[in-house]
C-alpha positions in Angstrom: 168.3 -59.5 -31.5 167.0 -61.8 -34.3 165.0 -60.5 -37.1 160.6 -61.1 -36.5 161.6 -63.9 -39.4 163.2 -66.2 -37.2 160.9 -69.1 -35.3 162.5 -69.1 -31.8 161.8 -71.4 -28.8 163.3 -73.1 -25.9 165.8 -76.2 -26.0 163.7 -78.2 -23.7 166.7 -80.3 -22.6 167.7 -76.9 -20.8 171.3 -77.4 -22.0 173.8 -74.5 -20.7 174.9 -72.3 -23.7 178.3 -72.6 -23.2 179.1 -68.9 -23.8 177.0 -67.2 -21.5 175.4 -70.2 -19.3 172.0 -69.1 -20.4 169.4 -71.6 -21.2 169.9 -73.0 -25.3 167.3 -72.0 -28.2 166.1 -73.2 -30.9 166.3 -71.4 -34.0 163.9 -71.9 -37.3 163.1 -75.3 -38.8 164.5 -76.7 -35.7 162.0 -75.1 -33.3 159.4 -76.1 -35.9 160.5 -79.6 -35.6 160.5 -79.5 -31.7 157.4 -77.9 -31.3 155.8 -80.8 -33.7 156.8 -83.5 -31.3 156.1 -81.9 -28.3 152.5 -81.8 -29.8 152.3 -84.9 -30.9 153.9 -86.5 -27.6 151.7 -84.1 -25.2 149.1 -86.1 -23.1 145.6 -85.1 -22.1 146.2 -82.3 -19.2 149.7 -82.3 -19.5 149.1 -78.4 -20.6 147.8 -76.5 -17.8 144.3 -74.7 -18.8 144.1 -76.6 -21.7 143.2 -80.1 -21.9 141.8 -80.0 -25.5 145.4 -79.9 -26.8 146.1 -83.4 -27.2 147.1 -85.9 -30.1 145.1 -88.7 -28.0 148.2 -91.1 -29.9 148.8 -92.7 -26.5 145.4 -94.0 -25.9 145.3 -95.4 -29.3 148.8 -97.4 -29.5 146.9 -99.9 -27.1 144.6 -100.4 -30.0 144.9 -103.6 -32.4 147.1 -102.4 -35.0 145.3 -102.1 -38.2 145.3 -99.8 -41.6 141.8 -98.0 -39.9 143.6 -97.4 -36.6 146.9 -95.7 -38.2 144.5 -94.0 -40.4 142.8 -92.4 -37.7 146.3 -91.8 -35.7 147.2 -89.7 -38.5 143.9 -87.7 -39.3 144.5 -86.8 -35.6 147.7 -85.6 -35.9 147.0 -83.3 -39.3 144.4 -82.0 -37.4 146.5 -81.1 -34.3 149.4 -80.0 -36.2 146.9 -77.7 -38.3 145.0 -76.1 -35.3 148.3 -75.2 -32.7 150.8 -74.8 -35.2 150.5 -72.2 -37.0 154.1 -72.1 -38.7 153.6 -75.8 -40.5 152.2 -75.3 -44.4 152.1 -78.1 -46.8 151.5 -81.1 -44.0 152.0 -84.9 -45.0 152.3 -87.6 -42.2 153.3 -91.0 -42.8 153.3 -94.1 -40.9 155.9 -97.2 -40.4 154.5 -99.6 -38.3 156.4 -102.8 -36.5 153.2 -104.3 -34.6 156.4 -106.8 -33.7 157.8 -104.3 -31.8 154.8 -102.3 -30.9 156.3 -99.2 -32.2 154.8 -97.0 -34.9 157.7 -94.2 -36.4 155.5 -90.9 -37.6 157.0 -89.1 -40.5 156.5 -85.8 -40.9 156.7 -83.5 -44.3 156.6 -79.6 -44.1 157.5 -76.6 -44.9 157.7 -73.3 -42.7 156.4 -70.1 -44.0 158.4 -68.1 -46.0 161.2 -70.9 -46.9 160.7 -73.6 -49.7 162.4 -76.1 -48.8 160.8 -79.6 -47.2 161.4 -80.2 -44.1 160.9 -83.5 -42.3 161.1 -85.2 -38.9 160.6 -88.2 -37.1 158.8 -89.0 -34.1 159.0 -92.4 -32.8 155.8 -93.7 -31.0 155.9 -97.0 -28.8 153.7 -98.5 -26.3 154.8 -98.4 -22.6 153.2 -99.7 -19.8 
């Protein structure tokens, strides 16, 4: 059993472990990472009981892209990312827009309690119809 140090979650892909057939994890930065872009990617009443956890970022990609529009896309997601997850510390969120594409890549910076090093991940948001 892993120490209370260690961030543990689900693979959601529900790979096989392929010693025992049980169900993957995630382990420590990696479940951090996960967990960021499930948040970021979750939709309004996609979690049951709690339709106040959303990014709203899907909503807004059908906005005219502009510097105000990413600016409030990332206030949002600070703001998420502060209230539901509790193991980010030292948040920065950066965006790389290609309105020619209609995509928008979200770069995240962290670090996870108890370990100094900077983490980061990327999330890539993009319009669908």
């Amino acid at each position: 059993m892993p120490s209370k140090n260690y961030n543990i979650d689900l693979d959601l892909n529900f790979q096989p472990n392929y010693i025992d057939g049980d169900v993957t994890v995630k382990i420590n930065e990696e479940a951090v990472k996960r967990s960021l872009r499930n948040l970021i990617l979750l939709r309004r009443f996609e979690k049951p009981f709690h339709p106040e956890i959303t990014s709203g970022i899907q909503d807004m990609l059908f906005e005219n892209p502009s510097p105000v529009t990413y600016s409030v896309i990332r206030s949002h997601i600070e703001e998420l990312i502060r209230k539901y997850e509790p193991r980010v510390n030292n948040l920065a969120v950066e965006f790389f827009a290609e309105p020619d594409k209609n995509t928008v890549t979200v770069n995240i910076k962290f670090t996870v309690a108890n370990r100094p090093q900077i983490l980061e991940t990327n999330i890539l948001l993009e319009r669908t119809r």
